[in-house]
C-alpha positions as semicolon CSV with decimal commas, in nm:
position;residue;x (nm);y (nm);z (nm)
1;X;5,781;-9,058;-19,286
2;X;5,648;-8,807;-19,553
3;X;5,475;-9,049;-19,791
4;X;5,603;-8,856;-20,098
5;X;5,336;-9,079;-20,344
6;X;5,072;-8,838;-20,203
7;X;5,240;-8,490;-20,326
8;X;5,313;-8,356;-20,655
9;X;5,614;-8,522;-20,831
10;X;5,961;-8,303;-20,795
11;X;5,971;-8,166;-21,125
12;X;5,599;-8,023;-21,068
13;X;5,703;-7,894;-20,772
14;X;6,016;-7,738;-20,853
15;X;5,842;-7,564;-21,176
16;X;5,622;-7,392;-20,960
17;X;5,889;-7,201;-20,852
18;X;6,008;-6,942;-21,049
19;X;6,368;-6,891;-21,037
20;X;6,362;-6,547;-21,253
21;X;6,133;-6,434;-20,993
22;X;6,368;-6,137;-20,805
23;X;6,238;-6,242;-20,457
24;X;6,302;-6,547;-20,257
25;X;6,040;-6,787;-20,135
26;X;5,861;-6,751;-19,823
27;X;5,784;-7,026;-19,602
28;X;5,578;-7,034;-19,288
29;X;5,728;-7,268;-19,009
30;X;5,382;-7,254;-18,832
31;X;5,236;-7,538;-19,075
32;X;5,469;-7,772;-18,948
33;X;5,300;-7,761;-18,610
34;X;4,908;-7,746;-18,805
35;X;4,703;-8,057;-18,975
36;X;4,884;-8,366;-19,185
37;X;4,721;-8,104;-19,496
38;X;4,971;-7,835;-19,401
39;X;5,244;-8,012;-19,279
40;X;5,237;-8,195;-19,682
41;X;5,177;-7,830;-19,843
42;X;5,472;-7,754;-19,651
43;X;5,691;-7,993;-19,750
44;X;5,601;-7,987;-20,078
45;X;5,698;-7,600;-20,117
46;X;6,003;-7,654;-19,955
47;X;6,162;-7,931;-20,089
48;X;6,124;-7,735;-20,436
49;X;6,310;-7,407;-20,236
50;X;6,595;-7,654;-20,077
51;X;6,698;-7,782;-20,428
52;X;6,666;-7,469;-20,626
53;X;6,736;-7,185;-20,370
54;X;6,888;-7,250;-20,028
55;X;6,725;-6,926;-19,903
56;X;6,412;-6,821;-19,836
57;X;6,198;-6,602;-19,562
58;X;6,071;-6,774;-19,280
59;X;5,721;-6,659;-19,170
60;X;5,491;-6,848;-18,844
61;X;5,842;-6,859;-18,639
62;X;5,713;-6,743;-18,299
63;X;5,968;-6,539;-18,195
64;X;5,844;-6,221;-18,002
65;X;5,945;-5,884;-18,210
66;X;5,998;-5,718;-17,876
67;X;6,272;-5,973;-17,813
68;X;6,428;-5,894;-18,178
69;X;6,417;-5,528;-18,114
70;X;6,593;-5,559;-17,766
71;X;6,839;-5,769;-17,932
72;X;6,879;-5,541;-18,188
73;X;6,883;-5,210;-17,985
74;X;7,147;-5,396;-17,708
75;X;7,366;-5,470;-18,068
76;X;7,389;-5,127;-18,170
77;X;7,430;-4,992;-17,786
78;X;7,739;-5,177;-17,780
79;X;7,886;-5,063;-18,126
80;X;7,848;-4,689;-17,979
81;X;8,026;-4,778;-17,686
82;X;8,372;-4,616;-17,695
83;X;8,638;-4,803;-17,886
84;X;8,808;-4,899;-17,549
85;X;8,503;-5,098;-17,421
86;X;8,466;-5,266;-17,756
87;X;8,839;-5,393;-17,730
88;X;8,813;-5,492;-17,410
89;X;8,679;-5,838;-17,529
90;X;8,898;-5,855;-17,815
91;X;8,884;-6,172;-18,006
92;X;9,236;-6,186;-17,995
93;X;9,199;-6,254;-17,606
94;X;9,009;-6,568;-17,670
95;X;9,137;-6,921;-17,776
96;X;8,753;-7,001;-17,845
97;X;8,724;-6,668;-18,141
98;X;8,492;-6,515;-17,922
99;X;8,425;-6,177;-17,833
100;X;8,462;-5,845;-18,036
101;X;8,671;-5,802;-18,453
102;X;8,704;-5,462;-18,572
103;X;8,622;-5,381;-18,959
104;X;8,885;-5,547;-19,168
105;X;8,979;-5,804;-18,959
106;X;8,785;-6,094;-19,021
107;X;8,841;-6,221;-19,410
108;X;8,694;-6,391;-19,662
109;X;8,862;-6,582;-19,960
110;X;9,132;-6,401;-19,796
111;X;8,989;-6,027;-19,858
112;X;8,881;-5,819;-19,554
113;X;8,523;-5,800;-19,461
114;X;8,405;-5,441;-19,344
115;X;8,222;-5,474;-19,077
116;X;8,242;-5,505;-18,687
117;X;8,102;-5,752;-18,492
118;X;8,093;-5,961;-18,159
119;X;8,070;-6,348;-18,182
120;X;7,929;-6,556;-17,933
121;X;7,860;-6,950;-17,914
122;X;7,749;-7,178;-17,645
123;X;7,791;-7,052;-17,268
124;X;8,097;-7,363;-17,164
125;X;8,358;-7,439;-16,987
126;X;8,690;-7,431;-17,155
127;X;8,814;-7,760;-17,174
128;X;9,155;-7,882;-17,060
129;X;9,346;-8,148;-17,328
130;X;9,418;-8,447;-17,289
131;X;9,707;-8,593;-17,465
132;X;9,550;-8,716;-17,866
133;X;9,233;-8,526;-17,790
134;X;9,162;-8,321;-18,153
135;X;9,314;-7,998;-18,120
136;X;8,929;-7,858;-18,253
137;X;8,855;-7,885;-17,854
138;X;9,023;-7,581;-17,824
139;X;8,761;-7,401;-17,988
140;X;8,511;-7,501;-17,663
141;X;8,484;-7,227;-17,399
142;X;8,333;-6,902;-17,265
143;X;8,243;-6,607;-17,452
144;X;8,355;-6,253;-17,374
145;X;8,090;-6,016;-17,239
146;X;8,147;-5,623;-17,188
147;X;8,174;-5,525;-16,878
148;X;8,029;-5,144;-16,997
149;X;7,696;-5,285;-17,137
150;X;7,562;-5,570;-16,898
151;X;7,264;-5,574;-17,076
152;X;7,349;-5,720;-17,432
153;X;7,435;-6,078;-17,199
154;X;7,046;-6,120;-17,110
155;X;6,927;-5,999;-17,452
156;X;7,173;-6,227;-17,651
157;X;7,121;-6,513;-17,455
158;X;6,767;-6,496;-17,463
159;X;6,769;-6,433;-17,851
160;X;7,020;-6,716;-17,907
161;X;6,756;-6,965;-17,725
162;X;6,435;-6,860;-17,933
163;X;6,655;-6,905;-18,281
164;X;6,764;-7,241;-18,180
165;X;6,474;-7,347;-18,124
166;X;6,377;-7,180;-18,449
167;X;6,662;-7,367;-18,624
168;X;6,542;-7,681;-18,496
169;X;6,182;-7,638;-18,582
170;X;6,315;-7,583;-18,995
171;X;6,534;-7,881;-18,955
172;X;6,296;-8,138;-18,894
173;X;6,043;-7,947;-19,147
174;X;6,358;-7,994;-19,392
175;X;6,395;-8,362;-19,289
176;X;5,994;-8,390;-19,371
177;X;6,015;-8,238;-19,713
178;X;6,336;-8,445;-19,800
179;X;6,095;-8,775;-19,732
180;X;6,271;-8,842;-19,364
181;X;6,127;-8,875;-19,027
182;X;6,099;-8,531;-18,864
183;X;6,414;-8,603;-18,632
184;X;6,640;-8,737;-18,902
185;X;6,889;-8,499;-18,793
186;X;6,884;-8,455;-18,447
187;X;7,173;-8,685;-18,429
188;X;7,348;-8,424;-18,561
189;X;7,280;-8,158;-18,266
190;X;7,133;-8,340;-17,958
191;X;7,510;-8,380;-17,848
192;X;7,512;-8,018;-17,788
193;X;7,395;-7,786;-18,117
194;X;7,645;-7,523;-18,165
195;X;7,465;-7,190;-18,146
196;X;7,697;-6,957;-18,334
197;X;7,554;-6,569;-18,301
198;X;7,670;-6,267;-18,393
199;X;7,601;-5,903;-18,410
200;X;7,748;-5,681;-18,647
201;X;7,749;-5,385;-18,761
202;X;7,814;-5,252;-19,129
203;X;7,971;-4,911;-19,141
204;X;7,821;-4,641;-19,387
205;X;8,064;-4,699;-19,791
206;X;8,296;-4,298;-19,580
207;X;8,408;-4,547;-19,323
208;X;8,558;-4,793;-19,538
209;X;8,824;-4,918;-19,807
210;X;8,608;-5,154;-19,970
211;X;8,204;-5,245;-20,081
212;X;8,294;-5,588;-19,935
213;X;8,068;-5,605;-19,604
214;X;8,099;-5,965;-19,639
215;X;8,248;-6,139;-19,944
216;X;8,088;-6,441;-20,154
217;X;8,070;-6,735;-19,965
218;X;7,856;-7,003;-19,800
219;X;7,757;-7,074;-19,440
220;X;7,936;-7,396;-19,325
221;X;7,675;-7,449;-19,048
222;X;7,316;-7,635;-19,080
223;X;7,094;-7,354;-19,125
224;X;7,173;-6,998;-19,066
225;X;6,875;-6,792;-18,880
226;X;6,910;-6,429;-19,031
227;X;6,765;-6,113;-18,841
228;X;6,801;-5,776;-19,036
229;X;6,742;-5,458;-18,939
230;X;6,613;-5,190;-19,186
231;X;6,890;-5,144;-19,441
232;X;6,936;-5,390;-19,713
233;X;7,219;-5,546;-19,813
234;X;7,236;-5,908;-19,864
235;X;7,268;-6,060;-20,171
236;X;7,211;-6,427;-20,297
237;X;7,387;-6,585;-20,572
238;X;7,178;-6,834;-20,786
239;X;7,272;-7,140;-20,939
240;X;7,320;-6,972;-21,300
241;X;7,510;-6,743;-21,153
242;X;7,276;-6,443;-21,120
243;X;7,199;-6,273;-20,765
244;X;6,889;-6,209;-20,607
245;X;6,884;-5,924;-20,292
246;X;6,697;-5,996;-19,987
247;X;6,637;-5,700;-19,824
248;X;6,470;-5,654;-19,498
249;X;6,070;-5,809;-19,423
250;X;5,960;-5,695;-19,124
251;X;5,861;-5,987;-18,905
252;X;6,066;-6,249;-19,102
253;X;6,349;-6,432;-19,089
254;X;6,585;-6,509;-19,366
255;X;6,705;-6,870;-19,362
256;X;6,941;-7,077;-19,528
257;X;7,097;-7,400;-19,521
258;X;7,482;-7,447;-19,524
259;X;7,792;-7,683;-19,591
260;X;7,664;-7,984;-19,351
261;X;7,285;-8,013;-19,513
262;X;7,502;-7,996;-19,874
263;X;7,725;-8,273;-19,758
264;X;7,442;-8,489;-19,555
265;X;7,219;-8,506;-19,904
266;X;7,504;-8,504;-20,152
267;X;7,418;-8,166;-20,302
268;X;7,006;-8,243;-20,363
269;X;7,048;-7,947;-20,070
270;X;7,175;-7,584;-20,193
271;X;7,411;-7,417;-19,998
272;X;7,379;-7,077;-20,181
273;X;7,660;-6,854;-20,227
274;X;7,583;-6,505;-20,070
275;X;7,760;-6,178;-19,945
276;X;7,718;-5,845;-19,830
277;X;7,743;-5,489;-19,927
278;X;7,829;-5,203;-19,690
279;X;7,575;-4,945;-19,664
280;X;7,556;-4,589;-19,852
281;X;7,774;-4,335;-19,680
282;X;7,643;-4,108;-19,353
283;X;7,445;-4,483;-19,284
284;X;7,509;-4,821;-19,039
285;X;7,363;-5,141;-19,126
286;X;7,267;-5,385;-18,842
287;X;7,197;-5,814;-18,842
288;X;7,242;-6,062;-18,630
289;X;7,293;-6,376;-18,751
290;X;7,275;-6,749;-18,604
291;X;7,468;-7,045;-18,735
292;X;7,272;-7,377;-18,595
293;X;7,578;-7,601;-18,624
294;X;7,593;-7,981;-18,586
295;X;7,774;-8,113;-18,209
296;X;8,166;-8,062;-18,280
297;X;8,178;-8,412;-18,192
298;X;8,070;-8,593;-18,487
299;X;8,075;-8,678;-18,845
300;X;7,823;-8,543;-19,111
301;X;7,626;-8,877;-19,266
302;X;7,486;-8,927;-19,644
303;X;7,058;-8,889;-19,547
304;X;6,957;-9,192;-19,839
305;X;6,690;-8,958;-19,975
306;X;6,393;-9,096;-20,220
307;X;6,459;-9,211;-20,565
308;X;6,299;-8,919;-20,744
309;X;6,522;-8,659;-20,508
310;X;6,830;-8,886;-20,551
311;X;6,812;-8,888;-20,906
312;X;6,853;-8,487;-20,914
313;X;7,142;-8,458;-20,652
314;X;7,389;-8,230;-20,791
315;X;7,692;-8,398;-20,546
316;X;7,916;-8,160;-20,333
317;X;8,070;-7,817;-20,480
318;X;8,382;-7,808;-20,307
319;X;8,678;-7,540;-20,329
320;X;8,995;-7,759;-20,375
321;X;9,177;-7,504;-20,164
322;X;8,922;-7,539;-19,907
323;X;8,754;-7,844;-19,896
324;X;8,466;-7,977;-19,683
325;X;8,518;-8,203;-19,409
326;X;8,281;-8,459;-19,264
327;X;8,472;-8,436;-18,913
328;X;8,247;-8,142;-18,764
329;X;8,472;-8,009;-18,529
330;X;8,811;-8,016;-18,768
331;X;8,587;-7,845;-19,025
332;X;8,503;-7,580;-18,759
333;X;8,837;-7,474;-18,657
334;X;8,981;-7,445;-19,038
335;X;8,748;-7,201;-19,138
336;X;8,757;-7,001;-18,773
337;X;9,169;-7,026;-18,867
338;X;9,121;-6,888;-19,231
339;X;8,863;-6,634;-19,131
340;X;9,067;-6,499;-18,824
341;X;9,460;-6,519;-18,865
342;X;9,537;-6,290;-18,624
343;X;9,385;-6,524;-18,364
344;X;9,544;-6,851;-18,540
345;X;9,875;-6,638;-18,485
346;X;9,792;-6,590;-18,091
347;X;9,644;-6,913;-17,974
348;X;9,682;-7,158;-18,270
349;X;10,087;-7,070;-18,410
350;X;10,169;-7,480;-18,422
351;X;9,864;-7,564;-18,640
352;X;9,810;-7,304;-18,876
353;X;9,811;-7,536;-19,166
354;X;9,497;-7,665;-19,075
355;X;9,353;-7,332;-19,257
């Protein structure tokens, strides 16, 4: 365990962060593999960016760029395939909400999001019920893959494994800076992590009805594992209410934590509110992000953090129409039913409510 006595006290630590400063933090994930020295600097500068940002750049993270540029290049090779191929792993096809949503489709807080995209999870079995087995089981299964681009299956899969391991790495540097052993939340994912990925494309402001690439909202996940291509358009919403853009750093991540880290530390945790813009007309914007989710299985736990970080939890911000779960899995399938309603009105007409 992190023996806190040895770093700067909280408040120190959080002051040296500047939160008028119009850039996130940057942290690099290689100290947590270097000497006890920069494993504590570590901590110490990102228990201050947990607590006051929820976002920051990861640096140190290993992954090879050539494998983020083939993911990349496979992403926007599908998008330009003709709308045919796209549809012919239509979401709608897939009990699990996997496989390809056309601009407008997908919605948050109810509004449509413009942008198209492909999501993938865990390569699974779908799984047959059993009388009283949680209807969330449904969600388990393949994902779609185009038959017209057998490429993007290699170069997503391969992607997907680097970034989990990524997303585990930051997990047990987060459990170090919160004072825990490094594994205190590998109960959470050692079941079987859910490795949520998808690539999407933002059309140019003449293809759409709306600026809304993605509206305000957080990630319900652990940590989300953010590659951007070269246009920016992400924006992060700060406790006072201001917003901070992230654009694109070339050989960084963007990270941040979601819904399960707020509800395992009783909001010490930030799960930032962020969104999307679509790109200036005659333009495409490009990401791929990964959602390192908890095993559908289980239940989020309260982490009993140290005095001094206990003392400044902030509790839970929860939407009354909406609110967080501690069953993983029945947390999972209301959002997928609120964010996708055309699938809830395929494969999920009897519980519908559940959104």
């Amino acid at each position: 365990m992190l023996d806190l006595t040895a770093e700067p006290a909280f408040d120190a630590v959080a002051d040296s962060c500047d939160a008028s400063s119009s850039a996130l933090p940057i942290i690099d994930i290689a100290m947590l593999h270097g000497t006890p020295a920069q494993r504590a600097a570590m901590a110490a500068d990102l228990r201050a960016v947990l607590h006051r940002y929820g976002f920051f750049y990861l640096t140190g993270h290993g992954v090879d760029p050539a494998l983020c540029a083939r993911a990349l290049a496979a992403s926007k090779a599908f998008f330009a395939l003709p709308e045919a191929d796209k549809l012919a792993i239509a979401m709608t096809r897939s009990p699990h909400f996997r496989g390809y949503c056309r601009a407008g489709l997908e919605l948050t807080a109810g509004a449509p999001d413009w942008r198209e995209q492909v999501d993938f999870d865990c390569e699974e079995p779908a799984v047959d019920l059993a009388p009283g087995d949680p209807v969330w089981k449904r969600v388990l299964g393949p994902n779609q893959w185009p038959q017209a681009l057998p490429e993007l299956k290699p170069a997503v899969l391969e992607y997907q494994a680097e970034v989990t391991r990524v997303g585990i790495d930051v997990l047990q540097a987060i459990a170090i800076a919160l004072g825990q052993p490094e594994n205190a939340f590998a109960a959470m994912y050692e079941g079987g992590p859910r490795q949520h990925l998808k690539i999407v494309r933002y059309p140019g402001r003449d293809e759409t009805a709306s600026s809304q690439g993605v509206g305000a909202h957080k990630d319900g996940g652990l940590v989300t594992i953010l590659l951007q291509d070269v246009l920016p358009g992400l924006a992060v919403q700060m406790e006072d209410g201001s917003w901070i853009d992230a654009p694109p750093i070339p050989g960084t991540f963007v990270v941040n934590t979601g819904e399960l880290l707020e509800l395992a530390t009783n909001g010490f945790v930030r799960a930032d509110v962020h969104c999307a813009t679509t790109p200036p007309a005659g333009t495409a914007r490009y990401s791929i992000p990964f959602f390192l989710g908890a095993s559908h299985d289980g239940n989020v736990p309260i982490i009993d953090l140290p005095p001094e970080l206990r003392a400044v939890e902030r509790g839970v911000s929860s939407d009354p129409a909406n609110p967080l779960l501690r069953d993983v899995g029945q947390n999972h399938l209301k959002a997928r039913l609120r964010s996708h309603p055309d699938v809830a009105a395929i494969h999920y007409a009897q519980v519908q409510h559940l959104g």
